[in-house]
C-alpha positions as CSV (number, residue, x, y, z in Angstrom):
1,X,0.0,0.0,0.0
2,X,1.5,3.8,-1.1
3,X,0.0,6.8,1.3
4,X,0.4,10.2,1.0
5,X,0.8,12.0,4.0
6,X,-0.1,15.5,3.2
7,X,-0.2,18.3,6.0
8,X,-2.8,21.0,4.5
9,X,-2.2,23.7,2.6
10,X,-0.9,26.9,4.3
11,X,-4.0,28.4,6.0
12,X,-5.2,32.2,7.1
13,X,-5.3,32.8,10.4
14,X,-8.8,35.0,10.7
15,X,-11.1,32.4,12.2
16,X,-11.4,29.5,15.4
17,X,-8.9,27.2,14.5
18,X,-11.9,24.7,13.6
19,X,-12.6,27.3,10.6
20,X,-9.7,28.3,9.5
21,X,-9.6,27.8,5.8
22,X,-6.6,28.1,3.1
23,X,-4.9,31.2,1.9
24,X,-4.6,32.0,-1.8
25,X,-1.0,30.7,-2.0
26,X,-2.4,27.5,-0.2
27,X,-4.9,26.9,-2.3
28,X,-2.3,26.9,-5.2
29,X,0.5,25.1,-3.2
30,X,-2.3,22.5,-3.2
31,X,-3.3,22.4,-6.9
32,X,0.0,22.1,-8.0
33,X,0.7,19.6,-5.2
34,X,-2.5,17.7,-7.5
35,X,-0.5,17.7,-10.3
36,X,2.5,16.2,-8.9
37,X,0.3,13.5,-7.3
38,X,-1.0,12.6,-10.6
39,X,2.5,12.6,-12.2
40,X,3.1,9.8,-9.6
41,X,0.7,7.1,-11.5
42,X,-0.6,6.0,-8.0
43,X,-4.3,5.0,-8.6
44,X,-6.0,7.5,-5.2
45,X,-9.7,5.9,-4.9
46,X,-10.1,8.8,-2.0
47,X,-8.6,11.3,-0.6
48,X,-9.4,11.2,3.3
49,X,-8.8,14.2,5.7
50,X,-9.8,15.0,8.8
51,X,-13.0,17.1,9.8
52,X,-11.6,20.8,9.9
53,X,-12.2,23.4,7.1
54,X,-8.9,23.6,6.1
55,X,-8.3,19.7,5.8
56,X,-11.6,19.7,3.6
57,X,-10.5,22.1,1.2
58,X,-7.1,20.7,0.9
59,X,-8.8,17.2,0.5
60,X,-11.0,18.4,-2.3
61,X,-8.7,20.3,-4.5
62,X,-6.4,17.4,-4.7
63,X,-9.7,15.3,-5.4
64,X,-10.5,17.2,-8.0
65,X,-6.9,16.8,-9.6
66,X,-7.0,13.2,-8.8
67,X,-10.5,12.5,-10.1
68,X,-11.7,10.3,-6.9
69,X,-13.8,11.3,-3.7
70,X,-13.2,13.2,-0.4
71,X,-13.7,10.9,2.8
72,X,-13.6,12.6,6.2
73,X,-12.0,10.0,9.0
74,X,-12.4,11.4,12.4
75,X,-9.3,9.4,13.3
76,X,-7.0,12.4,10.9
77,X,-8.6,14.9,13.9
78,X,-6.1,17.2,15.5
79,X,-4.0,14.8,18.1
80,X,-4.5,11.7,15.2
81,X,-2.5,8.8,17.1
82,X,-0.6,6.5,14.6
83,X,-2.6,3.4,16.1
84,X,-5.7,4.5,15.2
85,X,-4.7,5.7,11.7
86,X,-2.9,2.3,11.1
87,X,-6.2,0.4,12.2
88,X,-7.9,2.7,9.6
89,X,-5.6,1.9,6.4
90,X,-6.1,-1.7,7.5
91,X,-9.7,-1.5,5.9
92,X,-8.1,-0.2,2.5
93,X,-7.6,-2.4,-0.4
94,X,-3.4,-3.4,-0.1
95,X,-3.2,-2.0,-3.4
96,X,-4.5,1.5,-3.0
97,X,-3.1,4.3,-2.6
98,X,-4.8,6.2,0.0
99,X,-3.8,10.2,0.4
100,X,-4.7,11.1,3.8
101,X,-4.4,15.2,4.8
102,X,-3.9,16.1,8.2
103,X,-2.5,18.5,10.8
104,X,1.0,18.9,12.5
105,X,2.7,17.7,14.7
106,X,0.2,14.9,14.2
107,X,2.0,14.3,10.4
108,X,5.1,13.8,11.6
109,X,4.0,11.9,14.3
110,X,2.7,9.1,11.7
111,X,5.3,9.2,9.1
112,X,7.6,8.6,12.3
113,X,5.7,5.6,13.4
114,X,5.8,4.3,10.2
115,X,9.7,5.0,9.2
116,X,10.9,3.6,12.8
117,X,11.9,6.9,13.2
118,X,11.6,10.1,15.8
119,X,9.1,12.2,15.6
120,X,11.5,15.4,15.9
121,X,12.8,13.9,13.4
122,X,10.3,15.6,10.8
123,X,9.0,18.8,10.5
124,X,6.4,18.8,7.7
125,X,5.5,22.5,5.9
126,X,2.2,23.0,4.8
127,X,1.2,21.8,1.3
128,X,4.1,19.1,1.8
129,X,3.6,15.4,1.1
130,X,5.5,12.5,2.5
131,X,4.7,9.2,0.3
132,X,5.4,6.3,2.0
133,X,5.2,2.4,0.7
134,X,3.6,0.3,3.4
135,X,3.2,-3.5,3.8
136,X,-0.5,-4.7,3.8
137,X,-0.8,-5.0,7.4
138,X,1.0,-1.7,8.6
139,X,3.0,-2.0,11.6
140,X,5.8,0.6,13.4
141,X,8.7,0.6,11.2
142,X,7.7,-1.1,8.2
143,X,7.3,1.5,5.8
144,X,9.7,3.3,3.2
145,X,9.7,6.7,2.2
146,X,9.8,7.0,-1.5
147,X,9.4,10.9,-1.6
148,X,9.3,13.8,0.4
149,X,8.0,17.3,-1.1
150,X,7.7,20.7,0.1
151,X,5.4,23.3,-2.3
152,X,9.0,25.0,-3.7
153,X,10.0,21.6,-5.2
154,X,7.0,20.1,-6.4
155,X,5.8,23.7,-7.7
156,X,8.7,23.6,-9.8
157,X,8.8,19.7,-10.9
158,X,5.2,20.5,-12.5
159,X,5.2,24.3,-14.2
């Protein structure tokens, strides 16, 4: 299984943290960030996020690039443990690529438990994607990271 561990797109900071939605330039960090995705020939049925406005908008841009469906998991909330995310990509298809959009620190968090790694050992910008090649039961340690991409690479990889 290949995820994509997205943080969301940069956000503005003129509503409740539940409301916040994304800025211009993360609404374009995000679009771009599409492209790239599709460039990867990963087959996305959905793109899950968590419930917050920003997640959402992230969630459905990229859908839109990727031509599949937004699915909110309540497990990609602010404070997502890697447990609970792993139970979740347990009811995927081993062959799927699922991109999943969340929040920091809870990003890093994940791609740590995953990689076998620290979690300070990550610090994830928004509009970056980590892709990450799992086994079909995910467990700590097990996966491999094929890519890691902030907006200024990507941006330029696609234009």
């Amino acid at each position: 299984m290949k995820i994509a561990l997205i943080r969301h797109g940069e956000a503005e900071n003129t509503h409740p943290d539940e409301q916040r939605q994304l800025s211009a330039d993360g609404k374009q960090d995000i679009m771009s960030l599409g492209a790239f995705l599709k460039g990867t020939g990963w087959h996305f049925q959905k793109v899950y996020h968590s419930p917050l406005v920003r997640t959402h908008q992230t969630a459905s841009i990229l859908a839109g690039s990727l031509e599949c469906e937004t699915d909110p998991w309540t497990v990609l909330r602010p404070g997502a443990s890697p447990e609970g995310v792993s139970g979740e990509l347990l009811t995927l298809r081993p062959n799927e690529a699922a991109a999943l959009v969340l929040h920091m620190p809870d990003v890093a968090r994940i791609a740590a438990y995953f990689l076998g790694s620290s979690d300070s050992s990550f610090y994830v910008p928004p509009g970056t994607v980590l892709g990450i090649n799992l086994p079909a039961r995910p467990a700590p340690g097990s996966g491999l990271l094929l890519f890691a991409m902030q907006p200024e690479f990507w941006a330029s990889q696609v234009s």
